[in-house]
Structures are given as C-alpha cells and as structure tokens.
CHARMM internal coordinates of N, CA and C (Angstrom, degrees):
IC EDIT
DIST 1 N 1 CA 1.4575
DIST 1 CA 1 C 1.5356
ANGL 1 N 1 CA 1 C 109.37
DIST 1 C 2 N 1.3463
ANGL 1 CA 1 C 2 N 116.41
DIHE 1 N 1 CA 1 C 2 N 121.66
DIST 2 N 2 CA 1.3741
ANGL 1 C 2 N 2 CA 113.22
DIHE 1 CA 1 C 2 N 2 CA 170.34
DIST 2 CA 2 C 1.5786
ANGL 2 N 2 CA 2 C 120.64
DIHE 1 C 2 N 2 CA 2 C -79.08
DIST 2 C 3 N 1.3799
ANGL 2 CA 2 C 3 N 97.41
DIHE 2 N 2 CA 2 C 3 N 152.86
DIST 3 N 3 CA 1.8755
ANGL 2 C 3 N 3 CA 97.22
DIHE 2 CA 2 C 3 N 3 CA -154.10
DIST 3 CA 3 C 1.9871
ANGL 3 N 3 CA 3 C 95.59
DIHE 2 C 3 N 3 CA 3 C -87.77
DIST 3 C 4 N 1.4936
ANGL 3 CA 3 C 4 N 81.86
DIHE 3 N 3 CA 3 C 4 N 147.70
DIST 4 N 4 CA 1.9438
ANGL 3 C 4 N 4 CA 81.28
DIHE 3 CA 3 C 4 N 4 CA 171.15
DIST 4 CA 4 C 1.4781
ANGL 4 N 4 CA 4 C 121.70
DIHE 3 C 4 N 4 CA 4 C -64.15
DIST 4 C 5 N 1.1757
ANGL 4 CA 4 C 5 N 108.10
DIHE 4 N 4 CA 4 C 5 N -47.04
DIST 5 N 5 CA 1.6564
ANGL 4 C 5 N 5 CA 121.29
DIHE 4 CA 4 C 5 N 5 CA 167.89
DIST 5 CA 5 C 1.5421
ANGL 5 N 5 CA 5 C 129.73
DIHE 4 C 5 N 5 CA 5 C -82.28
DIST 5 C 6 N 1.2116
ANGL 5 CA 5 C 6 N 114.15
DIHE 5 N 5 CA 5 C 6 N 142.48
DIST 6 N 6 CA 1.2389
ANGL 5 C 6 N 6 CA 129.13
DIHE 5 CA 5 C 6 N 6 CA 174.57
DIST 6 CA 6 C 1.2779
ANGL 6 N 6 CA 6 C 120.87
DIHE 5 C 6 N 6 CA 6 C -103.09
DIST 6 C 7 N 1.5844
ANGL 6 CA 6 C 7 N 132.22
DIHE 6 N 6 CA 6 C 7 N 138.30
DIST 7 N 7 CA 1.3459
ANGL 6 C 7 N 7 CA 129.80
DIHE 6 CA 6 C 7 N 7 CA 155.55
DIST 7 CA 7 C 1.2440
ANGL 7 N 7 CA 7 C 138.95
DIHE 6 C 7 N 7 CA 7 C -58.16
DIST 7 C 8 N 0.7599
ANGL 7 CA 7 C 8 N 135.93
DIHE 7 N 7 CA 7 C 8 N 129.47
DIST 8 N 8 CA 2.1019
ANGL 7 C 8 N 8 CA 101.82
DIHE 7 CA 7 C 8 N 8 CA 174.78
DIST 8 CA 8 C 1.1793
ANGL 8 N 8 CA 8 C 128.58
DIHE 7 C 8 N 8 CA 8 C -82.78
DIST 8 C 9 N 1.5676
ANGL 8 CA 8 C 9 N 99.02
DIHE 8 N 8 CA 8 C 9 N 9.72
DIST 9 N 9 CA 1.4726
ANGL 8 C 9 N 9 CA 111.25
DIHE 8 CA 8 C 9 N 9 CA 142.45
DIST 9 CA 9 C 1.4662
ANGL 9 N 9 CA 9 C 135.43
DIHE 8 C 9 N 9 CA 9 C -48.78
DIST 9 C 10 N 1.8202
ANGL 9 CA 9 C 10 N 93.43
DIHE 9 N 9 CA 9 C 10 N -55.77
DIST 10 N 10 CA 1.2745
ANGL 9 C 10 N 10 CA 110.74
DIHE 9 CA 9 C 10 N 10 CA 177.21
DIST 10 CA 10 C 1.6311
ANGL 10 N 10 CA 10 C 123.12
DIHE 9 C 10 N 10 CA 10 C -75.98
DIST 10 C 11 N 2.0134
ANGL 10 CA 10 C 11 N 103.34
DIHE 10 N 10 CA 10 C 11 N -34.57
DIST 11 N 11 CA 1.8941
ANGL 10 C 11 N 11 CA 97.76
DIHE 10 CA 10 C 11 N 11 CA 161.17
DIST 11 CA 11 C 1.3371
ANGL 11 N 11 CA 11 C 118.89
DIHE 10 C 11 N 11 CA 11 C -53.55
DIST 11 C 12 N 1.3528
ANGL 11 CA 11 C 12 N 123.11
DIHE 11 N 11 CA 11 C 12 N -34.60
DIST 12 N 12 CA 1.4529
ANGL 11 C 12 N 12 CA 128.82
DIHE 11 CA 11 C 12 N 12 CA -170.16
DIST 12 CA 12 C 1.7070
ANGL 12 N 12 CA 12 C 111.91
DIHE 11 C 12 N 12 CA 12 C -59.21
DIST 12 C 13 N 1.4872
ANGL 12 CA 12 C 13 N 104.44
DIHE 12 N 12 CA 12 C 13 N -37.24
DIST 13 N 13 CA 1.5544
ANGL 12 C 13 N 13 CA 115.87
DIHE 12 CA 12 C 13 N 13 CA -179.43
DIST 13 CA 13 C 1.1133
ANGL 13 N 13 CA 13 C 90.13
DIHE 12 C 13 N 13 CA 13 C -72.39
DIST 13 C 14 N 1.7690
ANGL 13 CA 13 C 14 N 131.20
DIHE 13 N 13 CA 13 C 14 N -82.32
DIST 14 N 14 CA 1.4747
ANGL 13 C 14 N 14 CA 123.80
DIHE 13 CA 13 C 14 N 14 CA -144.51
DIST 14 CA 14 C 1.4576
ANGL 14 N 14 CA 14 C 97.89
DIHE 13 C 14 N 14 CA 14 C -71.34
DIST 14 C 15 N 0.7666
ANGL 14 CA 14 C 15 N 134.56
DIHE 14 N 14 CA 14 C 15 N 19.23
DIST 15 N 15 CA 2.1296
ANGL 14 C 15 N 15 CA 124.83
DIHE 14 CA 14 C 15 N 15 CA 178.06
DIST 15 CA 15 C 1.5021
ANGL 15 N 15 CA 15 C 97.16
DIHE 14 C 15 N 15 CA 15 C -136.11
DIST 15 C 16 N 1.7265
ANGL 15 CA 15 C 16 N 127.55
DIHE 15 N 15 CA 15 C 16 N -6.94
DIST 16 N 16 CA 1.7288
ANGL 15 C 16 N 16 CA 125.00
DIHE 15 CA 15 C 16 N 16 CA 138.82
DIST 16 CA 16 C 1.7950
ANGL 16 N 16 CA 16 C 79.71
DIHE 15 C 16 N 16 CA 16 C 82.70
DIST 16 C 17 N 1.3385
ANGL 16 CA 16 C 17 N 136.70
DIHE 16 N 16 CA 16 C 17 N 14.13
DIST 17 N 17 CA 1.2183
ANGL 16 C 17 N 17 CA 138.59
DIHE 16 CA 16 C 17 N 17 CA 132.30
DIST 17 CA 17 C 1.2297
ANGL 17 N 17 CA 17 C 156.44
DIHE 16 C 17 N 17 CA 17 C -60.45
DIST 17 C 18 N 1.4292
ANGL 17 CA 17 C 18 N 137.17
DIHE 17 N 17 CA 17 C 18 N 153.33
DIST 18 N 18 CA 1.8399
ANGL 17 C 18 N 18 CA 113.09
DIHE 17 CA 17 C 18 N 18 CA -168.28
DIST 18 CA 18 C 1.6288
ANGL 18 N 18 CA 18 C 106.29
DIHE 17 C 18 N 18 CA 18 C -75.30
DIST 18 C 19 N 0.8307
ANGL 18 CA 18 C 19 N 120.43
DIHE 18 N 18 CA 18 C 19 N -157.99
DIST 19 N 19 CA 1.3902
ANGL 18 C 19 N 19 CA 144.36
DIHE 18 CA 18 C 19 N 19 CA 161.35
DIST 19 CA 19 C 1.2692
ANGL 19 N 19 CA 19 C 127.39
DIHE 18 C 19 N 19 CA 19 C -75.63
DIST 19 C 20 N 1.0317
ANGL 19 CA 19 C 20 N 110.79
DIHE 19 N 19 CA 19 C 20 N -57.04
DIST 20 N 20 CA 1.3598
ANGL 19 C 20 N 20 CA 132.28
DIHE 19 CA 19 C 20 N 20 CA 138.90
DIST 20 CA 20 C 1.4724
ANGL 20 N 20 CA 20 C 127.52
DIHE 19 C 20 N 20 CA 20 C 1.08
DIST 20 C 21 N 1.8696
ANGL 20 CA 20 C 21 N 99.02
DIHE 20 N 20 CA 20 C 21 N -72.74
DIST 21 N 21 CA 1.3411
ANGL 20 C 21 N 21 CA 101.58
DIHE 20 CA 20 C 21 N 21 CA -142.55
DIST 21 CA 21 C 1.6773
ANGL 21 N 21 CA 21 C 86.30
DIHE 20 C 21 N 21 CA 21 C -105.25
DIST 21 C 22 N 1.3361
ANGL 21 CA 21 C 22 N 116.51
DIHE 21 N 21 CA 21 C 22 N -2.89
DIST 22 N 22 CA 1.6307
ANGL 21 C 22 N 22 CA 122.66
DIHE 21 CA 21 C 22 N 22 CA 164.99
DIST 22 CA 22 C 1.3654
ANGL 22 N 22 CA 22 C 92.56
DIHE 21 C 22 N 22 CA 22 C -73.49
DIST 22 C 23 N 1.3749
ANGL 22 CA 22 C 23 N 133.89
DIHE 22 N 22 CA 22 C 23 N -74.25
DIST 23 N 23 CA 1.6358
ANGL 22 C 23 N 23 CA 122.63
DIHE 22 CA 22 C 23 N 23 CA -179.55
DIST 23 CA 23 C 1.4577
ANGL 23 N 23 CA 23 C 105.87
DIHE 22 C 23 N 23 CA 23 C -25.63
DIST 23 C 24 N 1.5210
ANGL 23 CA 23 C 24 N 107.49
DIHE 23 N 23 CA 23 C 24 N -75.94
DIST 24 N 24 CA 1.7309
ANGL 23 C 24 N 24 CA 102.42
DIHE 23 CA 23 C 24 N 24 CA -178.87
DIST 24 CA 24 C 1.5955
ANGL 24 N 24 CA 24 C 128.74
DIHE 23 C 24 N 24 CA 24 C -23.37
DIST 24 C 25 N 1.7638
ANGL 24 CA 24 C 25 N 95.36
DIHE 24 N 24 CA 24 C 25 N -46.73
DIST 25 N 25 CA 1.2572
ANGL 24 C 25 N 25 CA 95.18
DIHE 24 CA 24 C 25 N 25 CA 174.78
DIST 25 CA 25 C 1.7382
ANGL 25 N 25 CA 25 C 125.26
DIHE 24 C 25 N 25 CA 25 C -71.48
DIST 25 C 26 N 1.2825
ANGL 25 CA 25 C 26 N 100.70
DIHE 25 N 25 CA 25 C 26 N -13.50
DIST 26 N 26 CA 1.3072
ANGL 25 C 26 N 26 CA 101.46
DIHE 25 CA 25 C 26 N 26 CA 169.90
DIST 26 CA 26 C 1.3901
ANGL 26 N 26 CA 26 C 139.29
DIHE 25 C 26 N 26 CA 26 C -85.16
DIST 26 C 27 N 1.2524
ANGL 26 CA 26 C 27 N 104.11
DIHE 26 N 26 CA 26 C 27 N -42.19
DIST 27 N 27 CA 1.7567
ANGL 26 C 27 N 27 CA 117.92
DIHE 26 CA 26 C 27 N 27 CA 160.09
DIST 27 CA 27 C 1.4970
ANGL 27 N 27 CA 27 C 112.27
DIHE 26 C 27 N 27 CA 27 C -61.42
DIST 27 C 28 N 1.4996
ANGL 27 CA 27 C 28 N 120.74
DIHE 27 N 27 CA 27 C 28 N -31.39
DIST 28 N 28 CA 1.7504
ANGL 27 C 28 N 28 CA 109.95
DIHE 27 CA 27 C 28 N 28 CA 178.07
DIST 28 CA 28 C 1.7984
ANGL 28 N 28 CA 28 C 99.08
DIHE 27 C 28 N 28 CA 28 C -69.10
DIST 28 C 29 N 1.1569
ANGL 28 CA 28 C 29 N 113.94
DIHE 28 N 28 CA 28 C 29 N -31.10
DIST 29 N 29 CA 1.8295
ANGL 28 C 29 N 29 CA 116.03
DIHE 28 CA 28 C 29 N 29 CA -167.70
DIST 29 CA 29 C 1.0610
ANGL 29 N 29 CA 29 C 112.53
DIHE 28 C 29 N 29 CA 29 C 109.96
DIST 29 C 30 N 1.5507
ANGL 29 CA 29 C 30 N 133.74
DIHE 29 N 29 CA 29 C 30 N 7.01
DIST 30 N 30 CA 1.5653
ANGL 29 C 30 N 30 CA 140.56
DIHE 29 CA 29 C 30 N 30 CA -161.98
DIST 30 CA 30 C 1.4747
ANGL 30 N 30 CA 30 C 90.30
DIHE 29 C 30 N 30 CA 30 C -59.23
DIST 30 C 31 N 1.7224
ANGL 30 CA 30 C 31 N 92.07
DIHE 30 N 30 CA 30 C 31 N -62.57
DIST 31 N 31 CA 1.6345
ANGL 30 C 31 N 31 CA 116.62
DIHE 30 CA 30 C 31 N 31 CA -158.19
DIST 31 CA 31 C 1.6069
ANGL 31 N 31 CA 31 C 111.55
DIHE 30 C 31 N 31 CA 31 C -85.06
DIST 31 C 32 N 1.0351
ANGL 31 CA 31 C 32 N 151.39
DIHE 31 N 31 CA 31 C 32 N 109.01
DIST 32 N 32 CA 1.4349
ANGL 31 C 32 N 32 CA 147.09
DIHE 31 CA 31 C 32 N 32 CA -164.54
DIST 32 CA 32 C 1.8977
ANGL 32 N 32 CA 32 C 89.16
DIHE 31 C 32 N 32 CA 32 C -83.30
DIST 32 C 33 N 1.6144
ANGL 32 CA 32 C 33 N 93.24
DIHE 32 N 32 CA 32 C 33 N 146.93
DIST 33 N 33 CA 1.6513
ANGL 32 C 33 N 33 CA 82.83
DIHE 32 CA 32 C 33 N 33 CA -177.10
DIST 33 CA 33 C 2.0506
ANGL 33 N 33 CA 33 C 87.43
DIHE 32 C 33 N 33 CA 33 C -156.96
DIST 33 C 34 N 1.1771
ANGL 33 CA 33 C 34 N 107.25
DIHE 33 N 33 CA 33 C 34 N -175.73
DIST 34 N 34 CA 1.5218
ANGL 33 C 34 N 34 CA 111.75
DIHE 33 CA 33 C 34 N 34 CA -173.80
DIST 34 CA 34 C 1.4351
ANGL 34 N 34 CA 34 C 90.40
DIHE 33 C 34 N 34 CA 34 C -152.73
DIST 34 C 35 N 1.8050
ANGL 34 CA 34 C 35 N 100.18
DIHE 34 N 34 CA 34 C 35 N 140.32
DIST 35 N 35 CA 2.0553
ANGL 34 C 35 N 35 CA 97.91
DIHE 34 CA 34 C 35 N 35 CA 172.90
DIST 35 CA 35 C 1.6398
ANGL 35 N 35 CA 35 C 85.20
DIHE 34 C 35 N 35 CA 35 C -127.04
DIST 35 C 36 N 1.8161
ANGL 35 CA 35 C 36 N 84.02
DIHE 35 N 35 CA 35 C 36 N 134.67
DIST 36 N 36 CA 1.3740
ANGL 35 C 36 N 36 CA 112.81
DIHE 35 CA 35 C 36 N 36 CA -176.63
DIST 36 CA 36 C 1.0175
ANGL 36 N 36 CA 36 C 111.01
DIHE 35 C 36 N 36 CA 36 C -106.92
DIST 36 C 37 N 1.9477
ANGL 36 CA 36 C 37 N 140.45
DIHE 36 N 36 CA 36 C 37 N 161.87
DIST 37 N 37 CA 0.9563
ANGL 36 C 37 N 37 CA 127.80
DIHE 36 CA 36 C 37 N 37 CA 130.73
DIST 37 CA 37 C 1.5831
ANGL 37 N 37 CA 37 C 88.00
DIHE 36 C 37 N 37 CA 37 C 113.25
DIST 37 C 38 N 1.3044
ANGL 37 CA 37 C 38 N 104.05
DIHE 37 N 37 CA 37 C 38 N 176.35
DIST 38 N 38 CA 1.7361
ANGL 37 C 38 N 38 CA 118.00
DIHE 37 CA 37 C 38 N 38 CA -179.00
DIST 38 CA 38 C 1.3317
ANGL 38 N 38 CA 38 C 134.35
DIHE 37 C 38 N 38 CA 38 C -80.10
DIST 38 C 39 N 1.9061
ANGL 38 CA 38 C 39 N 98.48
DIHE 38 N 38 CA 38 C 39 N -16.76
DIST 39 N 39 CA 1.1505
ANGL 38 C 39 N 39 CA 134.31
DIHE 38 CA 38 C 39 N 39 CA 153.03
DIST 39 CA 39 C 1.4388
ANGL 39 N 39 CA 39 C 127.47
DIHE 38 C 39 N 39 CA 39 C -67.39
DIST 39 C 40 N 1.0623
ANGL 39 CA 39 C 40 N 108.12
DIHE 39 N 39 CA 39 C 40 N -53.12
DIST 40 N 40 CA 1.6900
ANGL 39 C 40 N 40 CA 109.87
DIHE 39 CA 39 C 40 N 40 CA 151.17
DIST 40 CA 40 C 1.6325
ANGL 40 N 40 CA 40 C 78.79
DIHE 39 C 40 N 40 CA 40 C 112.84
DIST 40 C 41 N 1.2874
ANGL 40 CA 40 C 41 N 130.75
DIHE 40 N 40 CA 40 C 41 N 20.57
DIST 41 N 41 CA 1.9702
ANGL 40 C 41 N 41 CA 136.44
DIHE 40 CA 40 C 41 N 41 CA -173.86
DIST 41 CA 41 C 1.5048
ANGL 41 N 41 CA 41 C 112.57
DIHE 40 C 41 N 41 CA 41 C -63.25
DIST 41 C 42 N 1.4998
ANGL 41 CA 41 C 42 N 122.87
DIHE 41 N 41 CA 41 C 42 N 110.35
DIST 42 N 42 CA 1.2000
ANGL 41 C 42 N 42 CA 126.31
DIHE 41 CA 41 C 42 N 42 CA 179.61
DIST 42 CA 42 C 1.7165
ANGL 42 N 42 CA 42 C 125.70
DIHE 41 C 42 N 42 CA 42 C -52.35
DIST 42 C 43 N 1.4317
ANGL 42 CA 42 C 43 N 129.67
DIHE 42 N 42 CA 42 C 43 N 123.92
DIST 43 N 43 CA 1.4251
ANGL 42 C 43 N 43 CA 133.04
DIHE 42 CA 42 C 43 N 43 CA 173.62
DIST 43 CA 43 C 1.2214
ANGL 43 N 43 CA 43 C 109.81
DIHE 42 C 43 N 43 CA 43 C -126.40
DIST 43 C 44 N 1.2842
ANGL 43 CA 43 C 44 N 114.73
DIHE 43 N 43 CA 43 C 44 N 148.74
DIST 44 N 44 CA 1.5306
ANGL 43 C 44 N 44 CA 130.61
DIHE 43 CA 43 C 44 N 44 CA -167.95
DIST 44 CA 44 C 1.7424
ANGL 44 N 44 CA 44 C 97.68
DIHE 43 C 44 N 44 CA 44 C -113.47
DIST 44 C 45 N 0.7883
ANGL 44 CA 44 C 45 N 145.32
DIHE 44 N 44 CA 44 C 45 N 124.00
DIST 45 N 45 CA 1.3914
ANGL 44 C 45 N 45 CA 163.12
DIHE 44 CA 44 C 45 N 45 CA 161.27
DIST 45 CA 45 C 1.7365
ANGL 45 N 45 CA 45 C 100.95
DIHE 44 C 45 N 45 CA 45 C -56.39
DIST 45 C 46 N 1.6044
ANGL 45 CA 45 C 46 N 115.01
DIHE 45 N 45 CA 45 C 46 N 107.34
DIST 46 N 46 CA 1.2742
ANGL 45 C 46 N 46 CA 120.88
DIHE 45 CA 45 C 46 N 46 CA 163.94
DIST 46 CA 46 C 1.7500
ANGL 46 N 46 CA 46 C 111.39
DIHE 45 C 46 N 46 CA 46 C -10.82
DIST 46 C 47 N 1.3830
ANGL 46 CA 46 C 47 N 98.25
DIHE 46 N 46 CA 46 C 47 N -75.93
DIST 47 N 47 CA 1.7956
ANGL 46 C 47 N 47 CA 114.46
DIHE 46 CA 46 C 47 N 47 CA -167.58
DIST 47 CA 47 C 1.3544
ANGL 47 N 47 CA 47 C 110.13
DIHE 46 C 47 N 47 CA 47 C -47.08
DIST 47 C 48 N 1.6105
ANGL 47 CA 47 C 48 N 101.28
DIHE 47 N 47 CA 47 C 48 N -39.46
DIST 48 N 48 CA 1.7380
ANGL 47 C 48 N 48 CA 99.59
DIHE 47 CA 47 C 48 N 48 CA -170.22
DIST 48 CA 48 C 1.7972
ANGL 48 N 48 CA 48 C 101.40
DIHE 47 C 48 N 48 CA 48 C -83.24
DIST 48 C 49 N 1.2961
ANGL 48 CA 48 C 49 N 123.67
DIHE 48 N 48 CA 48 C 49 N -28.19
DIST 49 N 49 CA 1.6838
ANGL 48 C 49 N 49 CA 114.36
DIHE 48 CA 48 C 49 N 49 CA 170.95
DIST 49 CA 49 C 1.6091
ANGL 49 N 49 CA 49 C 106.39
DIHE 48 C 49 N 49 CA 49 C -60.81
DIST 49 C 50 N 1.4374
ANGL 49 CA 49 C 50 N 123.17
DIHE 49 N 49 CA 49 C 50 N -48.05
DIST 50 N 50 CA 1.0652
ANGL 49 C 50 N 50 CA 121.26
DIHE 49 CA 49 C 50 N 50 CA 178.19
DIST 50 CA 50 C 1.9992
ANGL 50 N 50 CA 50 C 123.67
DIHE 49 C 50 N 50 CA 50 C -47.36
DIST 50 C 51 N 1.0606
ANGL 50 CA 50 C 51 N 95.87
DIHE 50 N 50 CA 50 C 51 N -21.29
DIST 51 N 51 CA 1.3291
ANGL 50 C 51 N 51 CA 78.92
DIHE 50 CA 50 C 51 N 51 CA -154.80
DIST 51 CA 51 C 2.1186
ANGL 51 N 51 CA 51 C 82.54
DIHE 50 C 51 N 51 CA 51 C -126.57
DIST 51 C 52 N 1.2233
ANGL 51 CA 51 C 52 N 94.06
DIHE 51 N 51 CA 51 C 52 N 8.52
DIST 52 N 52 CA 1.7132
ANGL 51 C 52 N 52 CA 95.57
DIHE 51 CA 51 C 52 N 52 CA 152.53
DIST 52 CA 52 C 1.8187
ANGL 52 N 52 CA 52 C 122.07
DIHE 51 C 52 N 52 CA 52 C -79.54
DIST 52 C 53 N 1.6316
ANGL 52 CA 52 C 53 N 96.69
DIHE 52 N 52 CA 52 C 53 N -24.79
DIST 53 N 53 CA 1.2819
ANGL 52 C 53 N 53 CA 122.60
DIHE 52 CA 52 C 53 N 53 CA -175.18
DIST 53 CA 53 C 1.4342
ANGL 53 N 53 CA 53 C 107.86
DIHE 52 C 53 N 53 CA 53 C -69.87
DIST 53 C 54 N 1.3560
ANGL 53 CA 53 C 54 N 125.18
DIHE 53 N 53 CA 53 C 54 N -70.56
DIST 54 N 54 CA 1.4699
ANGL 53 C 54 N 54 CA 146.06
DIHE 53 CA 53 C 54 N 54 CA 159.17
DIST 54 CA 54 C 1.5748
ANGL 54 N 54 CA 54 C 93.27
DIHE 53 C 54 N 54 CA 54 C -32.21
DIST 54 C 55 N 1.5616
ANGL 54 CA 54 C 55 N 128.78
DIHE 54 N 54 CA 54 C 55 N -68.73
DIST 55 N 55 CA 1.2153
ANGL 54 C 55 N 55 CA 83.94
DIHE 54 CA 54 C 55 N 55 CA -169.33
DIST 55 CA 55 C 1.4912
ANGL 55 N 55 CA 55 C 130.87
DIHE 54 C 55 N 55 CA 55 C -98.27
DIST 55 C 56 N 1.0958
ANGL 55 CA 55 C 56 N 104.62
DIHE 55 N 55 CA 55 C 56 N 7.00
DIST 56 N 56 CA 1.5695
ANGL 55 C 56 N 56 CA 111.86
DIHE 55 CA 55 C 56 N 56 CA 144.55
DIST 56 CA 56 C 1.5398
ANGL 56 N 56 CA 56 C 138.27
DIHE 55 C 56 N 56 CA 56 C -59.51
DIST 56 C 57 N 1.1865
ANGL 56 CA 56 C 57 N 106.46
DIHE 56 N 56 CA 56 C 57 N -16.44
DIST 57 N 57 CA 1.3108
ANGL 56 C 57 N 57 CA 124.80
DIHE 56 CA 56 C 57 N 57 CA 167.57
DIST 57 CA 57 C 2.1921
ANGL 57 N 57 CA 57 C 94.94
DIHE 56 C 57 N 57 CA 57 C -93.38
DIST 57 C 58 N 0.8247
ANGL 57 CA 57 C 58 N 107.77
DIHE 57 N 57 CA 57 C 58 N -50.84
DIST 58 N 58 CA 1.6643
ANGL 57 C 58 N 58 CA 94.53
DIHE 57 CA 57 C 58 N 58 CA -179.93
DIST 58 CA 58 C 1.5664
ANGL 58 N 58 CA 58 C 107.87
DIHE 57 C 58 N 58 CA 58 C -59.69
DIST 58 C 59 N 1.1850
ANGL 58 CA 58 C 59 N 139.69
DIHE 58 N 58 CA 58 C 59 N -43.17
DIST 59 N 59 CA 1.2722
ANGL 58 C 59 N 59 CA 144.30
DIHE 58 CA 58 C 59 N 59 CA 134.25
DIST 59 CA 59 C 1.2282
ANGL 59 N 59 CA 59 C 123.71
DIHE 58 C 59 N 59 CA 59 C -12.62
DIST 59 C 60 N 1.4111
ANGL 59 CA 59 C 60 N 134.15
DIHE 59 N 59 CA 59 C 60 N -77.13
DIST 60 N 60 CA 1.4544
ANGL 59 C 60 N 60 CA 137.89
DIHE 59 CA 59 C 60 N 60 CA 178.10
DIST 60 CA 60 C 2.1225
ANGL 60 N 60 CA 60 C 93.95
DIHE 59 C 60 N 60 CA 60 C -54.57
DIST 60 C 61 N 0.8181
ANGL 60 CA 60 C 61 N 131.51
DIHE 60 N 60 CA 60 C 61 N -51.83
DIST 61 N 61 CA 1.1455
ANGL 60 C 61 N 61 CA 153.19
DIHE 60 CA 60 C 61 N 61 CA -146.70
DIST 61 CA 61 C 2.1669
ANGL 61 N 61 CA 61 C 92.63
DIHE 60 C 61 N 61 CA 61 C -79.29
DIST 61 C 62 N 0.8444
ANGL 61 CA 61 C 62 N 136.91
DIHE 61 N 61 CA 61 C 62 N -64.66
DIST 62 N 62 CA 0.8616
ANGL 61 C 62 N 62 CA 148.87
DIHE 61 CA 61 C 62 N 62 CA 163.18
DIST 62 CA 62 C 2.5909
ANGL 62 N 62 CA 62 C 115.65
DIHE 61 C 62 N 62 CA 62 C -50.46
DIST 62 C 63 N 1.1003
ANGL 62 CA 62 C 63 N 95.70
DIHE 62 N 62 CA 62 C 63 N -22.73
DIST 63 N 63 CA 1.1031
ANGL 62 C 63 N 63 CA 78.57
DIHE 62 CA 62 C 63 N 63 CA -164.52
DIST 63 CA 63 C 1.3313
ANGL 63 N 63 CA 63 C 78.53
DIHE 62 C 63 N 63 CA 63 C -112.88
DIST 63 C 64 N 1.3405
ANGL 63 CA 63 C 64 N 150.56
DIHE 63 N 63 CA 63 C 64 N 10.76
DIST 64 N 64 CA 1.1997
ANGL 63 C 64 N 64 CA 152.40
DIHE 63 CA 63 C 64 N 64 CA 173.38
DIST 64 CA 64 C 1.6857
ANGL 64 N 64 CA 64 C 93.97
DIHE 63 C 64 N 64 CA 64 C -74.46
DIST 64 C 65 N 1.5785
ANGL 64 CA 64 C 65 N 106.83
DIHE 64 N 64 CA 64 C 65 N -65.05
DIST 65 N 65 CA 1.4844
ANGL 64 C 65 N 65 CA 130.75
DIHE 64 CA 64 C 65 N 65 CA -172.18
DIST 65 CA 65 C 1.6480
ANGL 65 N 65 CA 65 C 86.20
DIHE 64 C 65 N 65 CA 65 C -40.46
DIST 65 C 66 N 1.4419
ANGL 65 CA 65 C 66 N 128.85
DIHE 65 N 65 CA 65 C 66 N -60.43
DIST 66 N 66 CA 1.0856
ANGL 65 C 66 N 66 CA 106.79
DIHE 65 CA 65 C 66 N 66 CA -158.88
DIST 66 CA 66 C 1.3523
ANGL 66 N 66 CA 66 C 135.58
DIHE 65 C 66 N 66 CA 66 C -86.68
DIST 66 C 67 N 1.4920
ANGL 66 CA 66 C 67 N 99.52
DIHE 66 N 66 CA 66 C 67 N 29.91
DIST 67 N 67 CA 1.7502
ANGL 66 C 67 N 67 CA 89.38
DIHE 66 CA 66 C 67 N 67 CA -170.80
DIST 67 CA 67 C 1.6867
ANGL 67 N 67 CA 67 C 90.27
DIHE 66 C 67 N 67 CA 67 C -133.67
END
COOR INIT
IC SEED 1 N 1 CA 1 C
IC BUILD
C-alpha cells in the first residue's frame, strides 16, 4: 500500500534534492506541507506533491512557449 504522506526526507530523494532545500520549499509556500505529531515533523500529502508536479510541469511548459 502506498502511504498518503510523505517525509521530506522522502521528497528530498524522489526530487534528488537536500533536505534543506525541500524545507526551503516549504517555508517560502512553494510546497504545501502539514507538521504532525508531538514533534511537530513535516509531511507532504501524496495529492498535494502530485499536483505540485503538474503544475510545475504547466510552468516549465509555459515559459518554454515564451521564449
């Protein structure tokens, strides 16, 4: 079963990024994220990485058009 949530452990692997710069993406608002737990540990919701992708792809896709 694939899990609903993500680590940003685990965005950092599949996007071949630090840790870091997934946090970054989270505190600017790029990345929508939720902190769970007693730890207060950041997770990204499957649906919401997905469709960061899509529109990052409408993005790349659009600034192509414009040059």
């Amino acid at each position: 079963m694939e899990p609903r949530f993500y680590t940003i452990s685990d965005v950092a692997e599949m996007f071949a990024l630090s840790e870091q710069g997934v946090r970054a993406m989270i505190r600017s608002g790029e990345l929508r994220a939720i902190q769970v737990g007693g730890s207060r540990q950041w997770r990204i919701e499957k649906s919401v990485l997905e469709q960061y992708i899509e529109n990052a792809y409408k993005a790349s896709e659009a600034a192509l058009k414009a040059k």
